[in-house]
C-alpha positions as CSV (number, residue, x, y, z in Angstrom):
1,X,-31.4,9.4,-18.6
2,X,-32.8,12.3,-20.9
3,X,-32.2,14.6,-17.9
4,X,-28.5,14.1,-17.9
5,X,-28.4,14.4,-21.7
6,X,-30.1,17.8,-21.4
7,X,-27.4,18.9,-18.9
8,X,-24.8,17.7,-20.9
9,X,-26.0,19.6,-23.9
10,X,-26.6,22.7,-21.8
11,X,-23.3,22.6,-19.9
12,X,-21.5,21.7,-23.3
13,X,-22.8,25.1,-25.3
14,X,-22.2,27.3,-21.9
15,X,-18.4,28.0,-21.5
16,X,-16.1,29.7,-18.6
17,X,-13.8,32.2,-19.7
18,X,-10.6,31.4,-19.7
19,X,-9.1,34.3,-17.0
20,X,-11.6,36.1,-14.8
21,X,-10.1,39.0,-12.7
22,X,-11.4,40.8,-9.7
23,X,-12.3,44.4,-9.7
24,X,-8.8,45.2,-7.9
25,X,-7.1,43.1,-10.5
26,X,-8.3,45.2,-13.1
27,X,-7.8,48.5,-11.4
28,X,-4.1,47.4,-11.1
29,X,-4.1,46.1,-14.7
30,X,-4.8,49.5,-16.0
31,X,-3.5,51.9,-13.3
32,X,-6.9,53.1,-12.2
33,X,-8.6,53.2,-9.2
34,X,-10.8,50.7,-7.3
35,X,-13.2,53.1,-7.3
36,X,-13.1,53.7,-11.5
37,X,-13.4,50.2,-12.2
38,X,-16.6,50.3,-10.2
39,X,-18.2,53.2,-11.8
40,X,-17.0,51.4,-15.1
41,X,-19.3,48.5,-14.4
42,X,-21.9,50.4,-12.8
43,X,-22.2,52.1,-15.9
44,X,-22.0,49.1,-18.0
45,X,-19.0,50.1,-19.8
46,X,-16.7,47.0,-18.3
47,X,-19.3,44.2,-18.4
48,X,-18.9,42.1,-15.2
49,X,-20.9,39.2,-13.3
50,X,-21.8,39.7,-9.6
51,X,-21.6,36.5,-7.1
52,X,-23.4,38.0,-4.1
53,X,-21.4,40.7,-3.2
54,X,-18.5,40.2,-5.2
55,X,-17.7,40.8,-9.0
56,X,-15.8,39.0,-11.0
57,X,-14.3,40.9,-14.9
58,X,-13.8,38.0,-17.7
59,X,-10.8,38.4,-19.9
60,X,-13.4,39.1,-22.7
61,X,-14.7,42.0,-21.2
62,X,-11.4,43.9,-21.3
63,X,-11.0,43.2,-24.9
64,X,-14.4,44.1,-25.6
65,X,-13.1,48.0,-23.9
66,X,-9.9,48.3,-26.0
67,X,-11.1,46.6,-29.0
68,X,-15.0,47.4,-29.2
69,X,-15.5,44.0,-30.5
70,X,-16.5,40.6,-28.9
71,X,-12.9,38.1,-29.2
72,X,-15.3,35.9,-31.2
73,X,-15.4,38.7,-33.4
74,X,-12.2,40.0,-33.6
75,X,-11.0,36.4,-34.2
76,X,-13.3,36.2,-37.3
77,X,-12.2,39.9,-38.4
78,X,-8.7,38.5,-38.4
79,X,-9.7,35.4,-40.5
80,X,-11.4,37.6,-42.9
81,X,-8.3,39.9,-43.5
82,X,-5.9,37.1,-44.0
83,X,-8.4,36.3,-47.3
84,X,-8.5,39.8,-48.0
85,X,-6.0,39.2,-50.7
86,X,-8.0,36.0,-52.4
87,X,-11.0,38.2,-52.6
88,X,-9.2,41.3,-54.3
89,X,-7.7,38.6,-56.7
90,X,-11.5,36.5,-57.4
91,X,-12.7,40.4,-58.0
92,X,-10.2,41.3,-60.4
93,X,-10.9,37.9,-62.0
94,X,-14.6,39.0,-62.6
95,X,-14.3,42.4,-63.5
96,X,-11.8,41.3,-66.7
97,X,-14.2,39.0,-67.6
98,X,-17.1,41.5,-67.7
């Protein structure tokens, strides 16, 4: 029993991107070659996860290139700007009272 609760809460934390793409798929995505989108990941610039002899490109990684941020940072950048204007207020706040 404590064997299938420790898969559960190992397979619970660990989660599958949403869209992978092959190499081919990417190439075509941003009008490159096959060929560039190789030396991309051999170079670690397009992060990628081999299955034998095949790789496979999550979604992330190609917003990790254009953005130069992991999503689940760039999701909590965007949270943090929307408050941008309740912490400019809260600091004028203090700064009267000073």
């Amino acid at each position: 029993m404590s064997g299938n609760v420790w898969y559960y809460i190992v397979m619970s934390n660990n989660t599958i991107p949403d869209k992978i793409y092959t190499p081919e798929q990417v190439a075509t995505m941003l009008q490159l070659s096959k060929n560039t989108v190789y030396e991309l990941i051999g170079r670690g610039e397009l992060v990628a996860k081999r299955f034998g002899r095949v790789y496979r490109v999550p979604a992330s990684s190609l917003n990790f290139m254009f953005t130069g941020l992991d999503a689940d940072l760039y999701n909590a950048e965007q949270i943090d700007l929307v408050s941008m204007d309740k912490v400019h207020k809260e600091l004028a706040s203090v700064r009267k009272s000073l």
